[in-house]
N, C-alpha and C positions, 0 to 999 in steps of 0.2 A: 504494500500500500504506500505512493507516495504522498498523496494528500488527498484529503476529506473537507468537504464545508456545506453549510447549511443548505436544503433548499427546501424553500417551503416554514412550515412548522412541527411536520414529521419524519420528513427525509434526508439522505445528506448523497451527494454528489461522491463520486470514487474517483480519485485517479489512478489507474493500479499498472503496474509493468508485467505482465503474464509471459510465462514462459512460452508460450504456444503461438500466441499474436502480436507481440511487446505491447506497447501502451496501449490501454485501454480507458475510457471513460466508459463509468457506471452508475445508475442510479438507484439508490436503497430506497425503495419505499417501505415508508413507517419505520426506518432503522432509531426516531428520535424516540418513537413511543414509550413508555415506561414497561410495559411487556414485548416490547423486541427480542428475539432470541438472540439481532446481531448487532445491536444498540452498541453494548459494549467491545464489542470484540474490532467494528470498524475503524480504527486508527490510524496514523503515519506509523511506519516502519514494520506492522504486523503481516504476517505470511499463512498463507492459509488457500485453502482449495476453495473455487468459486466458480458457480454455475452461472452461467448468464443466457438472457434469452437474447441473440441477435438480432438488431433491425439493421436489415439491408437499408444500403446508402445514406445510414445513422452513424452519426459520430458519437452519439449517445445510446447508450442499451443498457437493458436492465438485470439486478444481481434478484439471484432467485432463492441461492442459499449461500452460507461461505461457512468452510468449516477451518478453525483456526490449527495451524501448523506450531507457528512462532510469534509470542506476542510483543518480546524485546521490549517489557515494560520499564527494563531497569534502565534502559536509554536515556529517561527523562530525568533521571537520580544525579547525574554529575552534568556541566554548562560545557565541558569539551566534547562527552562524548556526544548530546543532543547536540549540537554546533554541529558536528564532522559526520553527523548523521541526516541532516537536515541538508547539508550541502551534497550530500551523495544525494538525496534525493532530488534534490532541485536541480539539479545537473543532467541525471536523468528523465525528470518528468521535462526540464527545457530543450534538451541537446540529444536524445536518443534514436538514433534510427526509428522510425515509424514500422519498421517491421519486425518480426522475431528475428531481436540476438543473442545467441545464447551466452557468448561472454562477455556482454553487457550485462546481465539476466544474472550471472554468477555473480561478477567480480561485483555490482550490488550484494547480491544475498552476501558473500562473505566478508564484504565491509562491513555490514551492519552486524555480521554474529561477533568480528574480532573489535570493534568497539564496544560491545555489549560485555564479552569476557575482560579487557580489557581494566587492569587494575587505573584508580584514580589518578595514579600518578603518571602513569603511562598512555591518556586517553588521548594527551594533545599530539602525542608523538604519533597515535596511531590514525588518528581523525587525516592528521596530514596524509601519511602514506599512503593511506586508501582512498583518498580525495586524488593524486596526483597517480596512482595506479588506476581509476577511470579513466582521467585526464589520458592516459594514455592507451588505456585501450577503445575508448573515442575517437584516438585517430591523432592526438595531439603530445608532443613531447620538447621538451627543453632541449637546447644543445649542450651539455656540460661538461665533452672531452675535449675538444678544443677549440683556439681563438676565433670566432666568427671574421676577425678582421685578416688576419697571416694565415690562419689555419694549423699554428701552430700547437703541439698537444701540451694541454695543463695539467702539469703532472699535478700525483697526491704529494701533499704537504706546501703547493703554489695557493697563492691568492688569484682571486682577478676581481672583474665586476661582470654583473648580471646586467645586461641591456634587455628590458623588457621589449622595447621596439622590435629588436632583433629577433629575440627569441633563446638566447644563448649567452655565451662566454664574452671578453673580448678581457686579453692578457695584460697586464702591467706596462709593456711594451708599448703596445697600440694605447692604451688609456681609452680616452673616448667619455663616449656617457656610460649612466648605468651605477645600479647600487655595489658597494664597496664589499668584497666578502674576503673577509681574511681564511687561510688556509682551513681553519676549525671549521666555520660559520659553511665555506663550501663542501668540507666532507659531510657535513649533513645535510645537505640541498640534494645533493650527490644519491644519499643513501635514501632520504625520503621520495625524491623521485623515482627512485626506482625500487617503494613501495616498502622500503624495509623502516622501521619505527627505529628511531634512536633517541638518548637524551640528547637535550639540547635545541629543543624546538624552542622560538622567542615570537616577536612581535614580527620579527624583520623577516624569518620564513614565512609566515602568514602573510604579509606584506608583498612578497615575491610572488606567492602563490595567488594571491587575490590577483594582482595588476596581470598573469601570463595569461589567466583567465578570462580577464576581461579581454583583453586585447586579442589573444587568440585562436581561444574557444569560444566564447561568447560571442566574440564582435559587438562589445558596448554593450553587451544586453547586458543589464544588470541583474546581478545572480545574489539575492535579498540576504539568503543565509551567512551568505560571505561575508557582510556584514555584521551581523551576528558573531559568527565565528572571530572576527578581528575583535568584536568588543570585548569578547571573554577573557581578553590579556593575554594567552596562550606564551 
């Protein structure tokens, strides 16, 4: 389930990712009633089996039953893991192939269970990795082996700076624009993009991560949770 909202004063609107179709829009009737079977279970991030009755050349169709898999309630218990959880979603409900992908389909469901297991301390580390392992199995990825300007390779233990414009690197040599990452700050750009959790996530990853998104996944579209997620201090 990526997102839910009122319609009506019994019903709620689905946005859901299904394995079988990818995104779908669905409409619960009666889910708000006080004896709905599926009042409570309708939620963002919860998984579960759902029937739906199709209407040809509808963008809208209706849920019949859903039977719940995963409810990932502990999600909303800490502001990094809901933050890195909401932006999984909203990434997908804005940015997803229109048709069934399966490891788009995955690499959600497994973001969302490793934020859920995901100790507190370690929720900002993981929010990122699996925020930037979408990002890349979407289609989209950083350069960060070497200089965008010489082409020359940034070894481990080098600084450089991140040109968001670019998309990448550009070396000490070249200078240029672009935020400043000393040798530490880029081994973890390094490791989070390519999905692995480390300490050391600050304001200035988030910061990276937000701008590559806007600019190069999004195209300007603004992606709400990302904001969110920067405010949590991370």
């Amino acid at each position: 389930m990526l997102q839910t909202y009122r319609f009506g004063d019994t019903s709620k609107i689905l946005r859901l990712l299904t394995s079988d179709f990818g995104p779908l829009s669905a409409l619960a009737r009666g889910a708000l009633r006080p004896k709905s079977r599926m009042g409570g279970l309708l939620e963002p991030f919860v998984e579960g089996n759902a029937t739906l009755y199709f209407k040809p050349n509808r963008d809208l169709h209706t849920l019949s039953t859903f039977d719940l898999v995963r409810s990932r309630q502990s999600l909303g218990s800490d502001m990094a893991r809901f933050a890195g959880a909401s932006v999984l979603a909203e990434l997908v409900l804005r940015l997803a192939p229109a048709q069934r992908d399966d490891l788009v389909f995955e690499t959600l469901r497994t973001g969302l269970d490793d934020l859920q297991k995901a100790p507190a301390d370690e929720a900002a580390a993981v929010s990122l990795a699996r925020i930037w392992e979408l990002i890349r199995v979407l289609g989209f990825e950083p350069a960060l082996d070497a200089c965008l300007s010489c082409g020359r390779p940034i070894a481990a233990g080098e600084g450089a700076r991140f040109d968001t414009s670019g998309g990448g690197l550009r070396c000490a040599d070249c200078a240029g624009v672009g935020v400043a990452l000393p040798p530490r700050s880029l081994a973890t750009l390094r490791n989070l993009s390519a999905g692995s959790p480390v300490p050391g996530v600050s304001t200035l990853q988030v910061g990276i991560l937000k701008e590559f998104i806007r600019v190069h996944v999004a195209e300007d579209l603004r992606i709400r949770s990302l904001d969110f997620l920067e405010a949590t201090g991370v």
